[in-house]
N, C-alpha and C positions, 0 to 999 in steps of 0.2 A: 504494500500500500504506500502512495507517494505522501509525502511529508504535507503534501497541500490538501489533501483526503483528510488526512489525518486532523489538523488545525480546522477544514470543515465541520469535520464530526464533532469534535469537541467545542465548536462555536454553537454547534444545531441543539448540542444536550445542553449546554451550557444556556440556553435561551428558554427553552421546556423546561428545566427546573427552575428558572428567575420567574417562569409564566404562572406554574402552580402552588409554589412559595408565595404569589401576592395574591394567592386563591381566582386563579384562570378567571379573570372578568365576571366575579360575580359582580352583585350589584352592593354598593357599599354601606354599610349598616347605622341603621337610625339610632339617633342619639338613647332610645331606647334597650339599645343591645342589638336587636333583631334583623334579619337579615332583608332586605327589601327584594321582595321575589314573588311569584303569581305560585307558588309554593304553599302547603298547610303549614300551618305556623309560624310565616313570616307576613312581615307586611307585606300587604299589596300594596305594587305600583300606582302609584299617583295618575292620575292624565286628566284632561280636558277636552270635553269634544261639545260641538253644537247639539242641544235638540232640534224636535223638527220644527221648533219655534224659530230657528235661530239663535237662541241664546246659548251664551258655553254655561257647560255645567263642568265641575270637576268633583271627582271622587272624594277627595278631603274637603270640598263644602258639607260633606254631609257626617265628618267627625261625630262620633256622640250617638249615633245611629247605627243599625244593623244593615247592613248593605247587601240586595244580592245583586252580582254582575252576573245580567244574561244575554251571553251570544247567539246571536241568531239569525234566522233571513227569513222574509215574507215568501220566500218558496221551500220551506221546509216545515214539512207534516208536522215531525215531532215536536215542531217548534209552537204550532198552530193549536195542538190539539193542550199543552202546559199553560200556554198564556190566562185563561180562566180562570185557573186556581192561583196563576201569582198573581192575577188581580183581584180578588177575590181577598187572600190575605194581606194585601198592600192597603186595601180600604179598610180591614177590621183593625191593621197596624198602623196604620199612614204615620203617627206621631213619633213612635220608635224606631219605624223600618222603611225602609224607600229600596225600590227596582231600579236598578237601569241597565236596561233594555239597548244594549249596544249590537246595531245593527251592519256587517260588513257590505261598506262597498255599493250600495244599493240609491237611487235617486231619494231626495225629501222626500216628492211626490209620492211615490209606494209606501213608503214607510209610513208617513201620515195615514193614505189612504187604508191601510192594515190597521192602524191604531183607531182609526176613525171603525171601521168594521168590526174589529172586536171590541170595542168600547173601553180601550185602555187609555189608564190616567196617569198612570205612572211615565216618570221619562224617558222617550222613544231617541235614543241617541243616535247622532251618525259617522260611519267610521271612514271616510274616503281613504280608498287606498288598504285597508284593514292596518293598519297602523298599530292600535291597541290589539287589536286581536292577535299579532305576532308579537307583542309586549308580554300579551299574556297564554301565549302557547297555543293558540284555540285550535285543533285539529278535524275537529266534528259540530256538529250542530246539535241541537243546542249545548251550548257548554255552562256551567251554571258556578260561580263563585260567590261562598257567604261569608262574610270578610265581619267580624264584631265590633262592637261600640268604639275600640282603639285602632282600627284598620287590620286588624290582624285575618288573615285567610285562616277560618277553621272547617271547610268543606268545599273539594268541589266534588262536581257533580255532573259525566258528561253523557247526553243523551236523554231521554225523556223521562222528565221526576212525577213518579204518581204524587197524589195528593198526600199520602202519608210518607212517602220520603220528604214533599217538601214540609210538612209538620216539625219532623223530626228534625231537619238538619236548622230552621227556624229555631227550633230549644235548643240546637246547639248554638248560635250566638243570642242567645236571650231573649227569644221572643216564645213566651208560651201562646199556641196556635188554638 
């Protein structure tokens, strides 16, 4: 092996161990302790997006609160067939617990007109580009994050939540259902 191979290799190990030593690009941890990640147990990522008002909303506006973040699209069954019961619970909770309803990639126009047809109240957000959605890993539809009164992710949940999953995972950030 030539002497220049050699000083390669050991520049290339030498770069891999300085990468996992400062912990490979996670995301840097809240004055909390906790690690900021779309992860159970850590905080969830921060973001801001428009609803189909226009207005931004952000995640940490709603501090203090039970948050569930639901991915989704106006052309997905499973998605379609859940929305009733999280509105359902968001009207019995509204004071403690708030949705949003983050939708990939999709026109205002449909997204309204979905929220208009199923009579949801809660915040119909939108993702252009899925931006948050690759923030927070989304792989399937719907994908469901219930994040506690301190931002902390204690469930997710991907694919379609009968009525007594979402009960349950609701007592787990404090909302008895």
């Amino acid at each position: 092996m030539s002497l220049r191979r050699t000083f390669y290799i050991i520049g290339v190990l030498g770069f891999v161990l300085a990468a996992c030593a400062s912990g490979g690009g996670s995301a840097p941890a809240d004055p909390s302790g906790l690690e900021v990640a779309p992860v159970v147990d850590s905080l969830a990522p921060d973001f801001e997006l428009e609803n189909i008002e226009g207005e931004l909303v952000s995640l940490s506006d709603y501090r203090g609160k039970a948050v569930l973040i639901n991915f989704w699209a106006t052309w997905c069954g499973p998605c379609r067939i859940e929305m009733p019961a999280i509105q359902s619970r968001f009207e019995a909770h509204s004071d403690e617990f708030v949705v949003l309803a983050v939708d990939n990639n999709e026109p205002q126009e449909a997204v309204a007109a979905f929220f208009d047809e199923l009579q949801l109240t809660f915040p119909g957000l939108l993702d252009p580009g899925g931006e948050i959605q690759e923030l927070y890993r989304v792989r399937g539809y719907p994908s469901s994050y219930f994040v506690d009164q301190n931002g902390v992710v204690k469930v997710i949940h991907i694919g379609v939540m009968t009525e007594g999953q979402l009960d349950d995972y609701l007592s787990q950030v404090g909302i008895d259902a």
